[in-house]
N, C-alpha and C positions, 0 to 999 in steps of 0.2 A: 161526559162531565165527570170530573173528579167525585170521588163516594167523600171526599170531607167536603166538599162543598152540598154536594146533598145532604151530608148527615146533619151540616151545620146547625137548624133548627132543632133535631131531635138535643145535640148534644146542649144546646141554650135549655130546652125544656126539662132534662138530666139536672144540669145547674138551678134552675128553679126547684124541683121538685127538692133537691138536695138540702139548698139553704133553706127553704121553708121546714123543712122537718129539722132540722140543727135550732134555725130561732125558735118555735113553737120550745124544743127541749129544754132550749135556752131560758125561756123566760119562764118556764112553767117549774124548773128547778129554782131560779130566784125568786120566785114566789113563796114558794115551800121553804127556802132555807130562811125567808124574811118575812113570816107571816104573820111576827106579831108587829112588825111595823107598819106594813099594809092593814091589818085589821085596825090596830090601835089608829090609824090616819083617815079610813073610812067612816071609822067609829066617831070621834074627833069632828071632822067636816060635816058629818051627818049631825051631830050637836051643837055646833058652831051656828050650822045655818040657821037652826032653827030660833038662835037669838041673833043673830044679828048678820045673817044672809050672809054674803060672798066673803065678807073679809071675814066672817067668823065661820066659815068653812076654811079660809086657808091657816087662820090662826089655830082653830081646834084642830086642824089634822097635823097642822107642825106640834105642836106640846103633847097629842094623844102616841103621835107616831114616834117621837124620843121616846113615851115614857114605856111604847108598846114595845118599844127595840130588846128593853131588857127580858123581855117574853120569847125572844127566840133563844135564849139557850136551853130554854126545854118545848118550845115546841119544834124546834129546828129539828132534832134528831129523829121526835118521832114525825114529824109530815115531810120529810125531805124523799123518805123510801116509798112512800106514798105518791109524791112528787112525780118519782121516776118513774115508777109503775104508769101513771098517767101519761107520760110525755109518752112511753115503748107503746100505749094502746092506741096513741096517736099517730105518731111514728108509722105502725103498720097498719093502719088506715089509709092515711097517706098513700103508703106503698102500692097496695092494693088497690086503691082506687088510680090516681093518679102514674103509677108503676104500670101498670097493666094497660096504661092508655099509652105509655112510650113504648112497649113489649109490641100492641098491636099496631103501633106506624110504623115500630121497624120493620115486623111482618111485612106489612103493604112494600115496604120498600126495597123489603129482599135483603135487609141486613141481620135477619133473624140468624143467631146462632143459643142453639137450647143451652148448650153445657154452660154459657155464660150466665144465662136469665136466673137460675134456680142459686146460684152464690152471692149473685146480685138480694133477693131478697132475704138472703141471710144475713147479709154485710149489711142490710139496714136498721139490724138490732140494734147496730148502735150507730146512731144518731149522727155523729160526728164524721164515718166516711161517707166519700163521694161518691157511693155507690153506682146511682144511676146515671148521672154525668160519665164514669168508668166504662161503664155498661155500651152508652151512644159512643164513645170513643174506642172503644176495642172493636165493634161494630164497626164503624167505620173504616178503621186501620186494615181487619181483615177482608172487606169487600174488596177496596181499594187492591191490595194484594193479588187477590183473585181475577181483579179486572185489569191488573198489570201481566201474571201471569196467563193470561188470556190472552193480551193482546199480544204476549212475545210470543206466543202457541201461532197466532196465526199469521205474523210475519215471518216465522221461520222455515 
């Protein structure tokens, strides 16, 4: 059997593992750069409701959260680095937990190669490469290789 048809699922789980740590970074940076329109719109819906229930949760967090918007040019700067620091602890949690479960099915599967695994969780500092997706796909391509090279080994 071809090594990308077996690697198939590791390298889907590669792509999950990937996109989930980019949106987590994702939204947890738009939180942080927009924190006074989310506060001011919790803040808002939270007083709303208490006079006059659902429509005055959506009215109090629409007029809290305009009037909170103008709160992000000073709190934006300072919770944005804050932001980041949380999405990187996130990020390598992830890795770690998650990472380490794709590490040990390639194991199982004989596609382990080390020199790849240890750049791999460097490359997930930042958030935005496809690290582990990269990781199940070089795996693959070099198994594949190996069991091409093999098989010419023993027709020849």
């Amino acid at each position: 059997m071809n090594a990308y048809l077996r690697a198939a699922p590791l390298m889907a789980m590669g792509f999950i593992i990937d996109t989930l740590q980019a949106g987590i970074s994702a939204a947890i940076a738009a939180v942080a750069a927009n924190a006074g329109t989310v506060g001011g719109a919790a803040l808002g819906c939270a007083a709303g409701a208490i006079v006059a229930g659902a429509t005055g949760c959506a009215v109090g967090g629409a007029i809290f959260g305009f009037f909170g918007s103008s709160l992000n040019l000073v709190s934006g700067p300072a919770l944005i680095p804050i932001g980041i620091m949380f999405a990187l602890v996130i990020t390598f949690a992830i890795s770690l937990s998650f990472g380490t479960m794709l590490v040990v099915l390639l194991v199982f599967m004989g596609m382990f190669y080390p020199g790849q695994v240890l750049t791999t969780y460097f490359a997930d500092f930042i958030p935005v490469l496809p690290g582990w997706t990269t990781l199940a796909v070089r795996a693959a391509r070099r198994k594949n290789k190996e069991e091409r090279l093999h098989l010419h080994a023993q027709t020849a």
